[in-house]
N, CA, C and O atoms as CSV, one atom per row, in Angstrom:
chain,resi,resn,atom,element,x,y,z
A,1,UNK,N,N,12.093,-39.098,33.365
A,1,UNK,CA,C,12.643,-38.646,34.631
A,1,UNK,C,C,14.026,-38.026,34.425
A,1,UNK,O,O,14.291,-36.918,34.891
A,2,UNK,N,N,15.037,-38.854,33.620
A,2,UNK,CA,C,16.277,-37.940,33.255
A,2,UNK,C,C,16.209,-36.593,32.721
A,2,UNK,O,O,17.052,-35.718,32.921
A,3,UNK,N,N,14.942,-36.462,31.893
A,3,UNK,CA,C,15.249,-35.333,30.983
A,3,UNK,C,C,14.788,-34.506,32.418
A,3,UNK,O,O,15.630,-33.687,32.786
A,4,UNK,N,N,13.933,-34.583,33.014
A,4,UNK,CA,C,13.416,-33.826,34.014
A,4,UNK,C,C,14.581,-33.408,34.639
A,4,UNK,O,O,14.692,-32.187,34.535
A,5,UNK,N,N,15.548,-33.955,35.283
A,5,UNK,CA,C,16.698,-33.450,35.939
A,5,UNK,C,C,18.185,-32.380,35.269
A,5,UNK,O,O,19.102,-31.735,35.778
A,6,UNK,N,N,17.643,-32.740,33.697
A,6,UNK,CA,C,18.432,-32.240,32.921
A,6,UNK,C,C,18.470,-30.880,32.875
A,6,UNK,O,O,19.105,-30.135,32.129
A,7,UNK,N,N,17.604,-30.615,33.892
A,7,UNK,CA,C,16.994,-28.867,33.409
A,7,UNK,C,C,17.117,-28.576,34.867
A,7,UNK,O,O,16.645,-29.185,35.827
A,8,UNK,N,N,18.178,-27.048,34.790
A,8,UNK,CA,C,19.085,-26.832,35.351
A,8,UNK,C,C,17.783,-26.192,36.492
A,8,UNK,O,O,18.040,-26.611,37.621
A,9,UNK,N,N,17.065,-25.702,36.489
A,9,UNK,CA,C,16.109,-25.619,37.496
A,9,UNK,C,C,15.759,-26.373,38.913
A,9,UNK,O,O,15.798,-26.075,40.106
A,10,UNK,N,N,15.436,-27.388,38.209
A,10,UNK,CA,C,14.982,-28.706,39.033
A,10,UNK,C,C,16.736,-29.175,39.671
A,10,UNK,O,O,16.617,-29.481,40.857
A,11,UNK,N,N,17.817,-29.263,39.330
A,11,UNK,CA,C,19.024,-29.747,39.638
A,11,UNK,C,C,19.107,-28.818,40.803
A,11,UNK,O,O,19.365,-29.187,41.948
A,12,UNK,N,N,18.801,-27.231,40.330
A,12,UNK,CA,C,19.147,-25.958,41.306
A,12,UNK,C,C,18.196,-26.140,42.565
A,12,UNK,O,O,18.671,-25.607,43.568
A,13,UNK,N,N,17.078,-26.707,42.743
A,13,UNK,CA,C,16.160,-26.941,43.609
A,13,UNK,C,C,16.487,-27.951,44.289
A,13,UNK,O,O,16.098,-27.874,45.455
A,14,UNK,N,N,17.278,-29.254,43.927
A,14,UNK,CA,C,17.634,-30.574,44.709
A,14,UNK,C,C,18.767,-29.779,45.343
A,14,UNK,O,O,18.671,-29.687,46.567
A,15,UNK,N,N,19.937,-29.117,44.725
A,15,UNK,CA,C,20.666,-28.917,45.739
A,15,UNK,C,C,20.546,-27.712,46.786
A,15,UNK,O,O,21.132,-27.660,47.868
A,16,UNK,N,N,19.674,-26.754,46.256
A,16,UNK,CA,C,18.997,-25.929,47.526
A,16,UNK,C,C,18.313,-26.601,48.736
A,16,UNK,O,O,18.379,-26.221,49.905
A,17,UNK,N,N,17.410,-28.041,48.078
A,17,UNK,CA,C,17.191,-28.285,49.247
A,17,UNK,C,C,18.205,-28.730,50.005
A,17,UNK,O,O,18.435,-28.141,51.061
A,18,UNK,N,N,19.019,-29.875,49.604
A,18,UNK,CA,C,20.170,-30.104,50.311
A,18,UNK,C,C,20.952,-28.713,50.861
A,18,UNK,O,O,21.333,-29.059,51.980
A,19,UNK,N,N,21.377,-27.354,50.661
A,19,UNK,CA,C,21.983,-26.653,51.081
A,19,UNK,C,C,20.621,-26.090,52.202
A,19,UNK,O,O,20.982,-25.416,53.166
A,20,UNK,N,N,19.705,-26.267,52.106
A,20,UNK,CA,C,18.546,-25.347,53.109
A,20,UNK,C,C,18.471,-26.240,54.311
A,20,UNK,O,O,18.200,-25.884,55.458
A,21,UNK,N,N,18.778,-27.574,53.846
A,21,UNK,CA,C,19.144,-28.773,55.029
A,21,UNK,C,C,19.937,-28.858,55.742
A,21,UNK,O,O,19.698,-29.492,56.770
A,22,UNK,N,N,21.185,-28.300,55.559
A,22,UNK,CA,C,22.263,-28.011,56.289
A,22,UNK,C,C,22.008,-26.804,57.205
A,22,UNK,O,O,22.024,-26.803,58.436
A,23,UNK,N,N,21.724,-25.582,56.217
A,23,UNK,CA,C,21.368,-24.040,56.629
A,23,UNK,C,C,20.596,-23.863,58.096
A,23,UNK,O,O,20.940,-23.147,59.037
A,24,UNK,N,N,19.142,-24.976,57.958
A,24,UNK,CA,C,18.422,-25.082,58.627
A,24,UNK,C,C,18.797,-25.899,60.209
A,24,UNK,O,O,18.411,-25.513,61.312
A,25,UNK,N,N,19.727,-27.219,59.889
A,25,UNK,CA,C,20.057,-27.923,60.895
A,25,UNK,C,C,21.418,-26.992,61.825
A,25,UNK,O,O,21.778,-27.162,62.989
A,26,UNK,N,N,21.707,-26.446,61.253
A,26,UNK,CA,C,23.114,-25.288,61.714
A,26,UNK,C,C,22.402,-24.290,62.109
A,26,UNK,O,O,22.757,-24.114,63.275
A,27,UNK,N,N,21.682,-23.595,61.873
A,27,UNK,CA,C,20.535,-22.549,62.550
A,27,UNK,C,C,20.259,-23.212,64.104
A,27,UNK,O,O,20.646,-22.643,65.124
A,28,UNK,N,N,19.394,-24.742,64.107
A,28,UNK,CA,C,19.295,-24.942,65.044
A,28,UNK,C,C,19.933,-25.532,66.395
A,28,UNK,O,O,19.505,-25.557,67.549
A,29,UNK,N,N,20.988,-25.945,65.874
A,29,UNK,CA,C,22.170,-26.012,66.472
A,29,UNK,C,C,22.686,-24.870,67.319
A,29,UNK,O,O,22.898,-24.970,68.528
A,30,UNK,N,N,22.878,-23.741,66.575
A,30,UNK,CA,C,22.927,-22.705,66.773
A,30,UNK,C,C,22.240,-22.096,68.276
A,30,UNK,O,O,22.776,-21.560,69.246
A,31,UNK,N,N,21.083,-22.379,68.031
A,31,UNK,CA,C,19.602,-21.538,69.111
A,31,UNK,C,C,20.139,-22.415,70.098
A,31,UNK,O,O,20.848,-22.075,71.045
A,32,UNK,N,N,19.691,-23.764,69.767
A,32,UNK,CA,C,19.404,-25.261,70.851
A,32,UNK,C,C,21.215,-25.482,72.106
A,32,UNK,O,O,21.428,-25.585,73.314
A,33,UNK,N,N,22.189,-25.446,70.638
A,33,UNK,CA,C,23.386,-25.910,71.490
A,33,UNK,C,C,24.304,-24.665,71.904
A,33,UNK,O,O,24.816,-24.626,73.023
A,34,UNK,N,N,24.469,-23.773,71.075
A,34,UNK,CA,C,25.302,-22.887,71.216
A,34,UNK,C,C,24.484,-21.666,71.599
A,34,UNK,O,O,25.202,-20.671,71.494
A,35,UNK,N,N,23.254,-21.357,72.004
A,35,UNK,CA,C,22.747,-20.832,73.002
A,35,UNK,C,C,22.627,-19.458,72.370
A,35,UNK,O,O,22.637,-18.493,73.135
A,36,UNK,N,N,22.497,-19.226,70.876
A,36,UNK,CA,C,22.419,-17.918,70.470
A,36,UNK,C,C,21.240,-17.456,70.609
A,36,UNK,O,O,20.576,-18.347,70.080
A,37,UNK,N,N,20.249,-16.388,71.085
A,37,UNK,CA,C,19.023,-16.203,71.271
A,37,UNK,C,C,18.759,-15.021,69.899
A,37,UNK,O,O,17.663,-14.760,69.402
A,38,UNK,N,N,19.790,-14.569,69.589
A,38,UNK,CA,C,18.854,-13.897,67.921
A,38,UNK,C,C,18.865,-14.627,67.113
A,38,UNK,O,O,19.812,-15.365,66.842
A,39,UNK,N,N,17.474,-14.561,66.374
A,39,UNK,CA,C,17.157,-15.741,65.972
A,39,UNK,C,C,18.118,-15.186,64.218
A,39,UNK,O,O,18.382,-16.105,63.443
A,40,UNK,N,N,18.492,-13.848,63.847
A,40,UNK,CA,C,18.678,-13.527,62.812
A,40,UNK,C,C,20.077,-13.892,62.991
A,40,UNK,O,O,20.515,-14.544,62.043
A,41,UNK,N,N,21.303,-13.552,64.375
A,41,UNK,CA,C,22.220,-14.287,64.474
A,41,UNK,C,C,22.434,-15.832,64.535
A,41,UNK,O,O,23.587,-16.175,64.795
A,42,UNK,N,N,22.044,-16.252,64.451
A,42,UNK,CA,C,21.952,-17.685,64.485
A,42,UNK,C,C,21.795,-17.980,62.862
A,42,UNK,O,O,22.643,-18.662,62.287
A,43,UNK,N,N,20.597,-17.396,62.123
A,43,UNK,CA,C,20.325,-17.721,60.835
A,43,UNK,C,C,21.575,-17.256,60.049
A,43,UNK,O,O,21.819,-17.925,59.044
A,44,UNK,N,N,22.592,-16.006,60.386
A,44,UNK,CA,C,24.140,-15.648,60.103
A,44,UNK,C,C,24.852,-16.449,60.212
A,44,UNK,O,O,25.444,-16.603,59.144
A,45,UNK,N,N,25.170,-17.106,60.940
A,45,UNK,CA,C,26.247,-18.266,61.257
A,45,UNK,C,C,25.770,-19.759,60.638
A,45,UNK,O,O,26.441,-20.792,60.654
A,46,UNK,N,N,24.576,-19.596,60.152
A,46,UNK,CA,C,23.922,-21.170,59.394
A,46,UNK,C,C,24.537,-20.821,58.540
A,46,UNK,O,O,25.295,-21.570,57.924
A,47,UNK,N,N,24.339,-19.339,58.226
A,47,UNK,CA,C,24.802,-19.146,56.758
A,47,UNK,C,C,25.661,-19.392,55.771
A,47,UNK,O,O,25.502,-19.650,54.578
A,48,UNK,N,N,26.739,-19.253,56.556
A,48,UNK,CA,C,27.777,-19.549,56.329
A,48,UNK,C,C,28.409,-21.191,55.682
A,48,UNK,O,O,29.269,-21.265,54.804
A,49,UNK,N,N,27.823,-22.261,56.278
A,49,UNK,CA,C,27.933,-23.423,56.104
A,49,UNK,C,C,26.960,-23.820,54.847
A,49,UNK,O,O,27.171,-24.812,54.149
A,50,UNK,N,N,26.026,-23.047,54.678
A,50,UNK,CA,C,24.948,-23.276,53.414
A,50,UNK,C,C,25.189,-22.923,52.206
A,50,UNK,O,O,24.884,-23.575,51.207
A,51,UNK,N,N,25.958,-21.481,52.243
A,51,UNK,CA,C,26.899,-21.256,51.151
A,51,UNK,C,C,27.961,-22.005,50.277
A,51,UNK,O,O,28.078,-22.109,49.056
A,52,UNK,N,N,28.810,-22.566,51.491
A,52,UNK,CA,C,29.489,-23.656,51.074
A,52,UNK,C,C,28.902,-24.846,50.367
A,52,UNK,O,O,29.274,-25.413,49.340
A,53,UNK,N,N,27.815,-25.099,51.235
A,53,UNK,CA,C,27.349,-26.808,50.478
A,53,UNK,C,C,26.643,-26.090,49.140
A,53,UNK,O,O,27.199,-26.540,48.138
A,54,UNK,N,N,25.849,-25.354,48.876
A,54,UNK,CA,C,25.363,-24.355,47.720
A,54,UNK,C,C,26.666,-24.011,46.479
A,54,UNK,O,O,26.657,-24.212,45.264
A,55,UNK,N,N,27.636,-23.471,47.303
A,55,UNK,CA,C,28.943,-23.237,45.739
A,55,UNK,C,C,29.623,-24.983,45.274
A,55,UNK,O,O,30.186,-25.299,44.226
A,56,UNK,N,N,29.340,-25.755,46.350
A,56,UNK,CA,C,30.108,-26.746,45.552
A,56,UNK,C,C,28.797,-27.607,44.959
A,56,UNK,O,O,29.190,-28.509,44.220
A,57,UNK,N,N,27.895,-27.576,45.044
A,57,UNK,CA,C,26.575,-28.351,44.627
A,57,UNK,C,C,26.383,-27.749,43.073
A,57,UNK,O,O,26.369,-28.477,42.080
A,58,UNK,N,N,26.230,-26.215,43.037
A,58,UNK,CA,C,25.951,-25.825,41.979
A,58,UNK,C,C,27.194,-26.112,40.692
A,58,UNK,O,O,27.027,-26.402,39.508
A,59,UNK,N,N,28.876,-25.826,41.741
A,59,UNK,CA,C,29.692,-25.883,40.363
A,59,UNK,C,C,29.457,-27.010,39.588
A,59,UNK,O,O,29.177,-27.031,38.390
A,60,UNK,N,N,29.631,-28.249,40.597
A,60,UNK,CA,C,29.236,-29.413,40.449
A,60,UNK,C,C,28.122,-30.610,39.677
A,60,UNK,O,O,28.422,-31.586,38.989
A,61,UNK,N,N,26.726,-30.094,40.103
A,61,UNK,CA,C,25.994,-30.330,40.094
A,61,UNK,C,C,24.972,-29.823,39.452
A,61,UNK,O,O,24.177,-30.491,38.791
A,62,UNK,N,N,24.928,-28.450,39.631
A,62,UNK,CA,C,23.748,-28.006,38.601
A,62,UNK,C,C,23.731,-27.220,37.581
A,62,UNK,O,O,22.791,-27.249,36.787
A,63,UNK,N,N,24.850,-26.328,37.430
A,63,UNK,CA,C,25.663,-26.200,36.447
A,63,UNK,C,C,26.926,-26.822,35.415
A,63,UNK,O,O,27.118,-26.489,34.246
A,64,UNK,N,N,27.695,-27.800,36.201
A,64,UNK,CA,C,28.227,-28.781,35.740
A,64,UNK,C,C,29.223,-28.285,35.284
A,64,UNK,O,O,29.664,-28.813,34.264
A,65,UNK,N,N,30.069,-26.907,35.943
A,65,UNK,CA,C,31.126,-26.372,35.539
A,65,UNK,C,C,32.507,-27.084,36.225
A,65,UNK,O,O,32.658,-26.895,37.432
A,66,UNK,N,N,33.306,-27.725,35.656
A,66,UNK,CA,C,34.413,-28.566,36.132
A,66,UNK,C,C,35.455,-27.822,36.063
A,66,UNK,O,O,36.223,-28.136,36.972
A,67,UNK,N,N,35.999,-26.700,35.208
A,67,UNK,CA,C,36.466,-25.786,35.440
A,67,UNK,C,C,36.883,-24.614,36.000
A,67,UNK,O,O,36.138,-23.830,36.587
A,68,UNK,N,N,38.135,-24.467,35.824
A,68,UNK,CA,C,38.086,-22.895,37.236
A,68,UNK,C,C,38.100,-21.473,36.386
A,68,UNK,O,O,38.941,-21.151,35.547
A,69,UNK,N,N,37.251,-20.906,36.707
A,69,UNK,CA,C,37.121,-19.647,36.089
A,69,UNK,C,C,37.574,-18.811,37.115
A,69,UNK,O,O,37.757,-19.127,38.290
A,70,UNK,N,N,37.785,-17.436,36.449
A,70,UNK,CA,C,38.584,-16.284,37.697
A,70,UNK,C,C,37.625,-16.263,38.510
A,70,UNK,O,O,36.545,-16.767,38.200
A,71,UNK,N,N,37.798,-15.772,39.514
A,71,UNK,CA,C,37.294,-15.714,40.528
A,71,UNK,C,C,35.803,-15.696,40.559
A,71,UNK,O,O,34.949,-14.828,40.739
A,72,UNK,N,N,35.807,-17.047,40.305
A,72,UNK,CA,C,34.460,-17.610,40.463
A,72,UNK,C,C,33.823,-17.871,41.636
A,72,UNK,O,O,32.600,-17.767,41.723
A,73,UNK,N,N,34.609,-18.243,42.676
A,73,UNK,CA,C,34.048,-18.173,44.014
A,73,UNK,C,C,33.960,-17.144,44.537
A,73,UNK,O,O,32.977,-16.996,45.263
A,74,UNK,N,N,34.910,-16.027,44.402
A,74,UNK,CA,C,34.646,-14.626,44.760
A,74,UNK,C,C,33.399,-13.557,44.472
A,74,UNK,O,O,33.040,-12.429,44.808
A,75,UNK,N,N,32.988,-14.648,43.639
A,75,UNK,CA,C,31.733,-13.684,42.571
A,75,UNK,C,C,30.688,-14.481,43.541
A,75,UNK,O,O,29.885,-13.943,44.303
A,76,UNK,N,N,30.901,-16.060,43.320
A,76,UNK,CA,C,29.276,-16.528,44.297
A,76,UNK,C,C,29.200,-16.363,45.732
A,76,UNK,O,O,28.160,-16.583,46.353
A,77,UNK,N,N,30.734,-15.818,46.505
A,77,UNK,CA,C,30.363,-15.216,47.566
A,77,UNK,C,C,30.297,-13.740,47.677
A,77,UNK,O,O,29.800,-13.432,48.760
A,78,UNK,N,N,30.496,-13.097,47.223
A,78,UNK,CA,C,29.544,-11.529,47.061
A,78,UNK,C,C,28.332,-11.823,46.607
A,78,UNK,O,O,27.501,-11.299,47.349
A,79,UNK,N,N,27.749,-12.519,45.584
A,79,UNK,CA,C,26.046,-12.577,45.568
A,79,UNK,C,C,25.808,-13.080,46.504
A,79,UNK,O,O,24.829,-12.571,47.049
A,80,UNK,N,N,26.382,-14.176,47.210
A,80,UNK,CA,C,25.635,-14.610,48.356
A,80,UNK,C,C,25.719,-13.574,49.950
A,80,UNK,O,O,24.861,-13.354,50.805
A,81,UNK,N,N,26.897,-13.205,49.841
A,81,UNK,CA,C,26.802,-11.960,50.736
A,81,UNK,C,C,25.785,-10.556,50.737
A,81,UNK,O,O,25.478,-9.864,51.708
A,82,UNK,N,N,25.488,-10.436,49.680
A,82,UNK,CA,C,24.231,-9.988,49.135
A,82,UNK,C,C,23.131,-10.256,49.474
A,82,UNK,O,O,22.217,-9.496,49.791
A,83,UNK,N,N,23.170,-11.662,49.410
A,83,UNK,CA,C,21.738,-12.418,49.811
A,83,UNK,C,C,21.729,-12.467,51.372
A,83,UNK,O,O,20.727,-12.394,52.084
A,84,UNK,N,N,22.566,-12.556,51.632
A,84,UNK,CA,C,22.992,-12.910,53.437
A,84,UNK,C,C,22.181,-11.623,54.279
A,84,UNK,O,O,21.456,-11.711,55.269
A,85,UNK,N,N,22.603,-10.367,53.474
A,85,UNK,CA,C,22.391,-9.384,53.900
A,85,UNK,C,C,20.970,-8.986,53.892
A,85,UNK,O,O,20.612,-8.077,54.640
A,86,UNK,N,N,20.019,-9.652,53.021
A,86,UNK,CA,C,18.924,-9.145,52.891
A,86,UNK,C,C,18.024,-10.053,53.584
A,86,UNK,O,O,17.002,-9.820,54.229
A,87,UNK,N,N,18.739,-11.339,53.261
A,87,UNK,CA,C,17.809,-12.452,54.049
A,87,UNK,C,C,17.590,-12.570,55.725
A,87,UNK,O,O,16.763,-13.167,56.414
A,88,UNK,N,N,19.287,-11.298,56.176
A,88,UNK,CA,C,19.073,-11.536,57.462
A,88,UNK,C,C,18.398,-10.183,58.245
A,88,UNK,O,O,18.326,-9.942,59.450
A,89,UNK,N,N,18.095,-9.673,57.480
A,89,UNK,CA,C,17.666,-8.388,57.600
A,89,UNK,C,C,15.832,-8.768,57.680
A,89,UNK,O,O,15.058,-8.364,58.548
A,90,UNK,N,N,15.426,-9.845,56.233
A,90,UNK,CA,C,14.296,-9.999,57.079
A,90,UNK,C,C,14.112,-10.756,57.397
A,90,UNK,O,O,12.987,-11.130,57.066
A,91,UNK,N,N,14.994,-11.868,58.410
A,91,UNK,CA,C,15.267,-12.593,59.507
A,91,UNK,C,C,14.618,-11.945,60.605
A,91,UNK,O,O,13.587,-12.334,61.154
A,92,UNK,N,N,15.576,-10.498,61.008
A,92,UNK,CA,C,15.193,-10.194,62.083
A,92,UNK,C,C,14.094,-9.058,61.598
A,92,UNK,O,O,14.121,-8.145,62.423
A,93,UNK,N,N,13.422,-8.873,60.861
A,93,UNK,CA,C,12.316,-7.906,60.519
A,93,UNK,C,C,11.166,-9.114,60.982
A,93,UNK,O,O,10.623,-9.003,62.081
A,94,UNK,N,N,10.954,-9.847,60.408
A,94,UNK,CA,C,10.306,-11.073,60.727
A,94,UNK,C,C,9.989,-11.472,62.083
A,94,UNK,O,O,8.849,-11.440,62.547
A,95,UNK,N,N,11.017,-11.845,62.703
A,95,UNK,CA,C,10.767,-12.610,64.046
A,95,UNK,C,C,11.760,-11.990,65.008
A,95,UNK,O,O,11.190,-11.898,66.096
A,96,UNK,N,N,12.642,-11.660,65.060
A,96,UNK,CA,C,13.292,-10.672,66.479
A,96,UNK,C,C,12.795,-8.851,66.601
A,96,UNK,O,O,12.760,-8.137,67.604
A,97,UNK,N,N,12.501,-8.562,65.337
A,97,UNK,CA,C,11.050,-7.687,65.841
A,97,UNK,C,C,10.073,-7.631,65.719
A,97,UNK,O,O,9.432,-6.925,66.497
A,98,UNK,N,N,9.348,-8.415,64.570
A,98,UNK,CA,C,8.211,-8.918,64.431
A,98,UNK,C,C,7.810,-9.882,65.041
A,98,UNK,O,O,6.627,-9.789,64.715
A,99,UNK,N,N,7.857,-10.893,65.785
A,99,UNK,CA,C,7.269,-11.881,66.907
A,99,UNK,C,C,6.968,-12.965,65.711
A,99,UNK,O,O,6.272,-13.792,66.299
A,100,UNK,N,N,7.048,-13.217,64.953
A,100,UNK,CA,C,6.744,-14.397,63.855
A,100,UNK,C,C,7.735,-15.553,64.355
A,100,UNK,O,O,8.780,-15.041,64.756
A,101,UNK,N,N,7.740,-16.844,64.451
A,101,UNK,CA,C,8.301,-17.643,64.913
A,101,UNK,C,C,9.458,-17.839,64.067
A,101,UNK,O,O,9.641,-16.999,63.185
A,102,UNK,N,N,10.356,-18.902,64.193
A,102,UNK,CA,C,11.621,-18.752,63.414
A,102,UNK,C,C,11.712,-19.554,62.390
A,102,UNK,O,O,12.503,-19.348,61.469
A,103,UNK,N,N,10.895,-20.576,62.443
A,103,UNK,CA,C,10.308,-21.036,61.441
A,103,UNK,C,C,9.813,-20.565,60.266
A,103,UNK,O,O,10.263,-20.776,59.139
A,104,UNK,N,N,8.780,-19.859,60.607
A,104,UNK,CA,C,7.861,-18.925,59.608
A,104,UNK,C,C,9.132,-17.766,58.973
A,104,UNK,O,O,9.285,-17.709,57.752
A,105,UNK,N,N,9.934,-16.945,59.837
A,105,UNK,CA,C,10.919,-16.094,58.585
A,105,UNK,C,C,12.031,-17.235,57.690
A,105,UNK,O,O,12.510,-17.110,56.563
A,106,UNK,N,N,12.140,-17.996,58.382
A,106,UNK,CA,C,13.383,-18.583,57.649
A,106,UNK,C,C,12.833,-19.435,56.419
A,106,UNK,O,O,13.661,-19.990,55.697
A,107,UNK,N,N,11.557,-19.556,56.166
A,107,UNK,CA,C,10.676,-19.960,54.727
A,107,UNK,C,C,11.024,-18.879,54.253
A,107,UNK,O,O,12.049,-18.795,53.577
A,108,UNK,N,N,10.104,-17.648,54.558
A,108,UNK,CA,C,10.195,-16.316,53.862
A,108,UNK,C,C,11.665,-15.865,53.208
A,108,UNK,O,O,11.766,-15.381,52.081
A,109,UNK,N,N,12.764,-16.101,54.092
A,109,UNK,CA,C,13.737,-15.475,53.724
A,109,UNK,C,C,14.487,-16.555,53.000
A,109,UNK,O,O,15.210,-16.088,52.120
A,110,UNK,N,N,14.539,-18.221,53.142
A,110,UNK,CA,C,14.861,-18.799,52.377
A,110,UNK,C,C,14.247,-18.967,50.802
A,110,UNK,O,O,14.644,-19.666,49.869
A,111,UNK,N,N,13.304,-18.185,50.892
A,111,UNK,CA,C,12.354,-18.401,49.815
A,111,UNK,C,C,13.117,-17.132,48.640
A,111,UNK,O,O,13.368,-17.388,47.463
A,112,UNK,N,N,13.389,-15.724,49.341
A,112,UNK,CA,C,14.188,-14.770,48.570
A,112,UNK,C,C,15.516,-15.034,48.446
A,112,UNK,O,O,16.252,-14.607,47.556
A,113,UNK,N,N,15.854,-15.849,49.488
A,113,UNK,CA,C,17.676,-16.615,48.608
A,113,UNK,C,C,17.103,-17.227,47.567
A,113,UNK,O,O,17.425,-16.796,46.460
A,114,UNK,N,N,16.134,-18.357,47.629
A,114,UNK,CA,C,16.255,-19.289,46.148
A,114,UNK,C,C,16.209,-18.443,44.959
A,114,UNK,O,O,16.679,-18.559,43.827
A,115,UNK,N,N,15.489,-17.537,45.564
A,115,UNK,CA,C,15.051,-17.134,43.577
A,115,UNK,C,C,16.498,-15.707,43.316
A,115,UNK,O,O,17.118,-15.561,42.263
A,116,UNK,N,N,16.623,-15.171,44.126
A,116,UNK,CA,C,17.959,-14.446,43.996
A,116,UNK,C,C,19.418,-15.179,43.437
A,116,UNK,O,O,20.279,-14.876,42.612
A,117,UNK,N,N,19.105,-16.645,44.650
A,117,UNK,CA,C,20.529,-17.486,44.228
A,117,UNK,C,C,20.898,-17.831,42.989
A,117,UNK,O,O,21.984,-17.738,42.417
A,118,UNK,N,N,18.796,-18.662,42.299
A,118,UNK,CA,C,18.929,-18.971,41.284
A,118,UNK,C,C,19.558,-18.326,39.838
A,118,UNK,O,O,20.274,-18.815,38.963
A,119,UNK,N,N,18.930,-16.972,40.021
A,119,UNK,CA,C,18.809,-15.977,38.922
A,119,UNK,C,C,20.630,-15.391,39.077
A,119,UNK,O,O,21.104,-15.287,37.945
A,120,UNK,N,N,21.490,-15.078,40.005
A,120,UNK,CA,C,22.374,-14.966,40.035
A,120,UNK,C,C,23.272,-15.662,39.870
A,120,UNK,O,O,24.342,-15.116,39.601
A,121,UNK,N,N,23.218,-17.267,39.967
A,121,UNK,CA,C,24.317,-18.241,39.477
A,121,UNK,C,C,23.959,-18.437,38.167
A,121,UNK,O,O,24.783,-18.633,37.274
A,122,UNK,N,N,22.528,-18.384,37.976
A,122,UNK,CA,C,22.773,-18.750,36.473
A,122,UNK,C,C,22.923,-17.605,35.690
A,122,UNK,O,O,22.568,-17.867,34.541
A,123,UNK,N,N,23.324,-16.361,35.820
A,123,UNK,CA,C,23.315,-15.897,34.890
A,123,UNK,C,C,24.834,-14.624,35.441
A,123,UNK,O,O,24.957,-13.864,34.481
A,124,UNK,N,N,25.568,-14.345,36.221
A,124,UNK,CA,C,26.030,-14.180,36.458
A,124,UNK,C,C,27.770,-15.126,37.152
A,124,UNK,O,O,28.876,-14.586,37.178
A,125,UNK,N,N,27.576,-16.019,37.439
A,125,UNK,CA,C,28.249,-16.989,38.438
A,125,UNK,C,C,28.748,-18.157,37.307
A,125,UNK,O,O,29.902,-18.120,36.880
A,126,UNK,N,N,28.032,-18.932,36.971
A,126,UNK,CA,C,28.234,-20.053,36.050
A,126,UNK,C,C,27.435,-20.037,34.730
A,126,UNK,O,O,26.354,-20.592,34.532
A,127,UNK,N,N,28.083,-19.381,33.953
A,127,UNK,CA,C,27.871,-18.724,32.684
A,127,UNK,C,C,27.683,-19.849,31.811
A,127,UNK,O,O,27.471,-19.672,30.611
């Protein structure tokens, strides 16, 4: 079971889910309390808070970088602004013009952050 976690994959997947847990509960917050009706604005403003739990999970946690490199956060928020941009794009391709529920895009589009996030922190971000 240790060695299993040892591999930066599986580490990158525990804390995605934890960051998609936040992403997701702040999305609905979003719709439910703060009354945003696009569903792609709403998934923007999750965003924001998912990023965060995502840059300190990975320095931390799945990369295991304890160190400060130059602008290392500047780098994982432009890829993630990157990602923001595409994910919310088919946010609302998905379900504020496509009629797909909000559920169903925010798999889809959480599904092209993971593998974007992945491939960009590890090989760009936390070297």
């Amino acid at each position: 079971m240790h060695a299993l976690i040892n591999h930066s994959i599986v580490r990158f997947t525990i804390n995605g889910l934890a960051a998609t847990g936040v992403h997701y509960l702040a999305m609905v917050f979003a719709i439910y309390v703060l009354g945003i009706k696009l569903y792609s604005l709403a998934y923007a403003f999750a965003f924001l808070f998912a990023v965060m739990t995502s840059f300190w999970g990975n320095k931390r946690f799945v990369f295991k970088h304890r160190q400060v490199q130059d602008f290392q956060f500047v780098k994982f928020f432009l890829l993630y602004l990157g990602l923001f941009f595409m994910t919310s794009l088919t946010m609302w391709a998905a379900c504020d013009y496509g009629s797909l529920n909000y559920n169903t895009g925010f798999i889809i589009a959480v599904t092209l952050q993971f593998i974007g996030g992945y491939l960009g922190s590890r090989y760009l971000i936390f070297l």
